[in-house]
C-alpha positions in Angstrom: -56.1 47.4 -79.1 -54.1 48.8 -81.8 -56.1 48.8 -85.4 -55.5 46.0 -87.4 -54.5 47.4 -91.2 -56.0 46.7 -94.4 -55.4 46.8 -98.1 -57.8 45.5 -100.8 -57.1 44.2 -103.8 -59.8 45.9 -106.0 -61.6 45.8 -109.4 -62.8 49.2 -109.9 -65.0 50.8 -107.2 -65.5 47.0 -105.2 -63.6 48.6 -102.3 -66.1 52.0 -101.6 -67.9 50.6 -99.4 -65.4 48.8 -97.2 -63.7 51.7 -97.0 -66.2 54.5 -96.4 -68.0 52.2 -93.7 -64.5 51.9 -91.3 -63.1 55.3 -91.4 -63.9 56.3 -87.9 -63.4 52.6 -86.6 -61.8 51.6 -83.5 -60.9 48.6 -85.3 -59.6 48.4 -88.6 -57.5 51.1 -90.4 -57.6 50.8 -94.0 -54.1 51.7 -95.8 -53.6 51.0 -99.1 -55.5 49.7 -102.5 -53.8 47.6 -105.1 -55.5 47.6 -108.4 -53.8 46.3 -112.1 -55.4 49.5 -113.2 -53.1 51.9 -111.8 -55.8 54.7 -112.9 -58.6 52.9 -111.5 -56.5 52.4 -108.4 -55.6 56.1 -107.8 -59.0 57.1 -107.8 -60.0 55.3 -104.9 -56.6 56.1 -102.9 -57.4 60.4 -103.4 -60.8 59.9 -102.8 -60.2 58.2 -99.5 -57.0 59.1 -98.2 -55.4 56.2 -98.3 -51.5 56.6 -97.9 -50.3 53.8 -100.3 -51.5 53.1 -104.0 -49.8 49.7 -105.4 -50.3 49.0 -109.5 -50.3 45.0 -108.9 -51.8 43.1 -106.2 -48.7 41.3 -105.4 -47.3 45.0 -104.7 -49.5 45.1 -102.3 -49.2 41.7 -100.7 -45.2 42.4 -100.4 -45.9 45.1 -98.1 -45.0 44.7 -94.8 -47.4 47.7 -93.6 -50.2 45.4 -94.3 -51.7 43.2 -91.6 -54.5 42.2 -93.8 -56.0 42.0 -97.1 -59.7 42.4 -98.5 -59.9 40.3 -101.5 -62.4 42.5 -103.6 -62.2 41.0 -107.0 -64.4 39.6 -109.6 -65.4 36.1 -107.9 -63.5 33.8 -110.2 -60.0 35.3 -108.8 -61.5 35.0 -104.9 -59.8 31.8 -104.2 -57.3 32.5 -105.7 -56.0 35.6 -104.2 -57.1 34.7 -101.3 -54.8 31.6 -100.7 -51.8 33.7 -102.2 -52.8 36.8 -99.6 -52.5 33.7 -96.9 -48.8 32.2 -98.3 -48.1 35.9 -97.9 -48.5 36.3 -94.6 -51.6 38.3 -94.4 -55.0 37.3 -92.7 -58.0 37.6 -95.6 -61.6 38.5 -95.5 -63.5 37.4 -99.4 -66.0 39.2 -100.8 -68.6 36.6 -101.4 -68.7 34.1 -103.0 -65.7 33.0 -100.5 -64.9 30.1 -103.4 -67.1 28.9 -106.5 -66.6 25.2 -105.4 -66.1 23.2 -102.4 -62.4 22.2 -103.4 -61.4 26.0 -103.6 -63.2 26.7 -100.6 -61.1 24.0 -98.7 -57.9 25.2 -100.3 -58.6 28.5 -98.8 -58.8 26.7 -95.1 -55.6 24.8 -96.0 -53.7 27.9 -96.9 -55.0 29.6 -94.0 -54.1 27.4 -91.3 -50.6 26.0 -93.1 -50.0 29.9 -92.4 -51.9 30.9 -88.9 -54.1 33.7 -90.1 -57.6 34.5 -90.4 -59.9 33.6 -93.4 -63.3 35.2 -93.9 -66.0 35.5 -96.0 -67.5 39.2 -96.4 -71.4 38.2 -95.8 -71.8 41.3 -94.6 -75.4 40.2 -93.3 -73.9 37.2 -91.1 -71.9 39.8 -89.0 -74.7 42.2 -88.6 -76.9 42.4 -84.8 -80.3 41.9 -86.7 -79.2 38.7 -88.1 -77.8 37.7 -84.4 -81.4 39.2 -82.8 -83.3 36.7 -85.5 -80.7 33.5 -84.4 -81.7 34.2 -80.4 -85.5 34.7 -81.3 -85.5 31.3 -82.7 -83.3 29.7 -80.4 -85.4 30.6 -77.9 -88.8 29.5 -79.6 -90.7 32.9 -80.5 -91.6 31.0 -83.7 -92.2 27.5 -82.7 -90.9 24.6 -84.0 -89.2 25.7 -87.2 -90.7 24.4 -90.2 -90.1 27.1 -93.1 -87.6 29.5 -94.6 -87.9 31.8 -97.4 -85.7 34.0 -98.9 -85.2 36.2 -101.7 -82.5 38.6 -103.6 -83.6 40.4 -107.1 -82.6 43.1 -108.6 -82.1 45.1 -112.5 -78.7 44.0 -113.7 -77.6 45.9 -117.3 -76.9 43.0 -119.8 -73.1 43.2 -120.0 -72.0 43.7 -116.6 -69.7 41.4 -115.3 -71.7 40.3 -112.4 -73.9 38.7 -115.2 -71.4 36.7 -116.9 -70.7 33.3 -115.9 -67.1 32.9 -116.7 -66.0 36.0 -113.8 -68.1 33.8 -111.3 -71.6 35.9 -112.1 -75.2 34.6 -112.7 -78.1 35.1 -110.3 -76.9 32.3 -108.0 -73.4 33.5 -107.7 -74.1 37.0 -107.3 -77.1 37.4 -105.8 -78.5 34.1 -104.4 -76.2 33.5 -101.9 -77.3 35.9 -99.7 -80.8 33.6 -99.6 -79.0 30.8 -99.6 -76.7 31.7 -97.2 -79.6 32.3 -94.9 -81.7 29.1 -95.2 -78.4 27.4 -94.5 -77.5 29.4 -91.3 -81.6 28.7 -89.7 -82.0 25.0 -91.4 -78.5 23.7 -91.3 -77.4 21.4 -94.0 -80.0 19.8 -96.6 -80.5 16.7 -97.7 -81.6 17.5 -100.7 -81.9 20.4 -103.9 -83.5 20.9 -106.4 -83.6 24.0 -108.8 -84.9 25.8 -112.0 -83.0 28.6 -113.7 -83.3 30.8 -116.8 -80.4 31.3 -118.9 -80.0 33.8 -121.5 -77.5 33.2 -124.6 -74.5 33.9 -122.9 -74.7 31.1 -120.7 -75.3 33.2 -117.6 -78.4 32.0 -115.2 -80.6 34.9 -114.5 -83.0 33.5 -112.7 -83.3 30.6 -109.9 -85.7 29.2 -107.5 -84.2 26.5 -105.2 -85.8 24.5 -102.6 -84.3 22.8 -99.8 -85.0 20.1 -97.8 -83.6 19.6 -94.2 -83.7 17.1 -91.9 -87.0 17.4 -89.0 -88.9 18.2 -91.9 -87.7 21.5 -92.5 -88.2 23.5 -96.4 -86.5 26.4 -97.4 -87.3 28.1 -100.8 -85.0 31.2 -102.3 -85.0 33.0 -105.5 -82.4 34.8 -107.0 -82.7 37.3 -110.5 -80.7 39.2 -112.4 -83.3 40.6 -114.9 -86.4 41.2 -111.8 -87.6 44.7 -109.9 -85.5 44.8 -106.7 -86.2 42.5 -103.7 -85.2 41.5 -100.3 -86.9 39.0 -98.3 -86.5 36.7 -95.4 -89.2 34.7 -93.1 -88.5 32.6 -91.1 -91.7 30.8 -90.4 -92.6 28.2 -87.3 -95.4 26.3 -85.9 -96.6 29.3 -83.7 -95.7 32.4 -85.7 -93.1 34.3 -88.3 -90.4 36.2 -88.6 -90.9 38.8 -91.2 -87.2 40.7 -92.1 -87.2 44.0 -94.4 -84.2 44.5 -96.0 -82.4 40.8 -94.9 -79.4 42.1 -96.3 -78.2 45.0 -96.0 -80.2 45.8 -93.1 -81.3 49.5 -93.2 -84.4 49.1 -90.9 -84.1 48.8 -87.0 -86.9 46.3 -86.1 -87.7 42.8 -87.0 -91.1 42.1 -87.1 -92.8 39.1 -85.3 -96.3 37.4 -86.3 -98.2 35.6 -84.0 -100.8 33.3 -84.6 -103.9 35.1 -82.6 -106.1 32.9 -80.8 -108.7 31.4 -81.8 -111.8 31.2 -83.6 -110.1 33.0 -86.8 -106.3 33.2 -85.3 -105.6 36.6 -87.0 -102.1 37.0 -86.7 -100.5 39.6 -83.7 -97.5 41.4 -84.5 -94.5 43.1 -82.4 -92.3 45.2 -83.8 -88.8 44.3 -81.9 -85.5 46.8 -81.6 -82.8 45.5 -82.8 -80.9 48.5 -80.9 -83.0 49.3 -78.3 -80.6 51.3 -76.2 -79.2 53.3 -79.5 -75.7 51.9 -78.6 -74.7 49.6 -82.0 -74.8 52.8 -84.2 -76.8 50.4 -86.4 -78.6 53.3 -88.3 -75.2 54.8 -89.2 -74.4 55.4 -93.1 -72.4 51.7 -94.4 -73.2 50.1 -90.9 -73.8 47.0 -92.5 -70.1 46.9 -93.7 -68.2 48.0 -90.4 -69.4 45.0 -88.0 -67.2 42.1 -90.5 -64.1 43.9 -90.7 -65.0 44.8 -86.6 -65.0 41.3 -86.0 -61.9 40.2 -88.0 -60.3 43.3 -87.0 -60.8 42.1 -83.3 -60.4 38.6 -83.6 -56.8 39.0 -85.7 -56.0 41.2 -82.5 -56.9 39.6 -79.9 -56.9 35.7 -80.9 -60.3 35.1 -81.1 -62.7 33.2 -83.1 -65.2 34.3 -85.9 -68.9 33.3 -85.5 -68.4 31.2 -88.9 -65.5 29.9 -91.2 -64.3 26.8 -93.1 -67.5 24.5 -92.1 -70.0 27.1 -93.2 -68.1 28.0 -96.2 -67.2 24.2 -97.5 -71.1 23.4 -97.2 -72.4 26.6 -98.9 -70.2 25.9 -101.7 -71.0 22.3 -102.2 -74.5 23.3 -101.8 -73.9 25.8 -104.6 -72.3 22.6 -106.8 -75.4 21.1 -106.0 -77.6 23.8 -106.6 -76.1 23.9 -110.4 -76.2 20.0 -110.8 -80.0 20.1 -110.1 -80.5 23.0 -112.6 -78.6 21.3 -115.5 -80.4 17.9 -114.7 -83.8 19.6 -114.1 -83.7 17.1 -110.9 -83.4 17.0 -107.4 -79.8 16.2 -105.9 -78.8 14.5 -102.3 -76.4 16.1 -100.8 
């Protein structure tokens, strides 16, 4: 197949990774960056090599060079770029948060299918063969009956940084709890109900949330998210016979997954295996940015070929209604039916 080609519309260094992770692939050929910040903007085009350097994003979205865009901006301008990267012509993949609320989210999916092209989210995770390993291992009962998911995403954020403040889209939901979130919705499905605490400092912005989840078969997920916390990444996925314990859920720089079995009895001390992800050495999972090829493989491939993505407007509707939710419950300091 002939690669599909990208530009990003960027906010300062948002498009290094993207970028650095697909130059050698098969796919996806990225050609151009379009940031308001024509300095900003140059940097990235003669560090990279990237033949085209655009001043305004609708520069860029003119272009017919472009096959598709990777909507890299601060999360309040997702949606909205995204849909006018669609009207354009172009097939999108969004840096997450796809859409802040449920409504944008959908407008996204209308603009995308009124025009025949692709829309994405960028959860980099989702694409990733770890997080495909840990779907087969419980489809196919290693844990038991599911009963349990927690997740977690922390980290140091200066005071300051956009990512903090509220009004760009930022806050520890926004910008770091959806990874969790997204991950107790991909093993539980949709809950039934939310509830959640946060901290919030003066500016308004939520540093901290714990959420738990309640899904249907008696299922309970809890995930925290913190913008002011030592770094953390964490996923188990926990069942009636044993636990999936996950390193580094999301950006997945270990190459095992590591399964707990309850031992027998009289004391059941749990058992674990330690199970490849790439056992044959074949995925190139180990490789500097892998976690950021396999999305843009995937779009890349399915904008070339026809085919489908593994998720799209369902997941992304209900993640941002969750979200909405998620909020509700905070401000209420009560749980909310979804």
């Amino acid at each position: 197949m002939e690669k599909v080609r990208w530009g990003v519309l960027a906010s300062s260094s948002y498009a290094d990774v993207a970028v650095l992770a697909n130059a050698q692939s098969a796919t996806t050929q990225f050609t151009a960056v379009a940031n308001e910040d024509g300095g900003e903007s140059r940097k990235h085009t003669d560090g990279y090599g990237l033949p085209d350097n655009y001043d305004s994003h609708e520069q860029l979205l003119a272009s017919d060079e472009i096959d598709a865009v990777f909507v890299a901006l601060a999360p309040n301008r997702h949606a909205e770029w995204a849909v006018k990267a669609l009207r354009a012509g172009k097939h999108v993949m969004v840096e997450k948060p796809l859409a802040l609320t449920a409504a944008e989210a959908e407008e996204v999916y209308d603009a995308a299918e009124a025009a025949g092209r692709l829309a994405a989210e960028a959860l980099l995770y989702r694409f990733h063969p770890r997080t495909r390993l840990l779907q087969q291992l419980v489809a196919d009962g290693r844990v038991g009956e599911l009963m349990y998911i927690y997740s977690g995403c922390t980290a140091s954020v200066p005071p300051g940084y956009f990512r903090r403040d509220r009004a760009t889209g930022g806050g520890a939901l926004l910008d770091l709890g959806v990874f969790p979130l997204s991950a107790a919705l991909l093993f539980g499905g949709t809950p039934e109900r939310v509830y959640a605490e946060e901290v919030r400092r003066g500016g308004g912005e939520d540093v901290s949330l714990a959420a738990t989840l309640r899904f249907s078969g008696d299922v309970i997920a809890q995930f925290e998210a913190g913008q002011e916390v030592a770094r953390g990444d964490d996923l188990q996925i926990v069942g009636t016979k044993g636990r999936l314990l996950v390193k580094d859920p999301w950006f997945h720089r270990p190459d095992t997954v590591e399964l707990s079995l309850q031992g027998p009895p009289p004391h059941g001390e749990p058992q674990s295996e330690f199970i490849a992800v790439d056992p044959d050495g074949t995925l190139g999972i180990t490789a500097p940015y892998a976690v950021a090829r396999y999305p843009f493989d995937a779009v890349s491939t399915a904008i070339a070929t026809g085919g489908k993505l593994p998720f799209g407007r369902e997941e992304a509707v209900a993640q941002a209604r969750v979200i909405e939710a998620l909020f509700e419950s905070a401000a209420k300091a009560q749980p909310v039916a979804l």
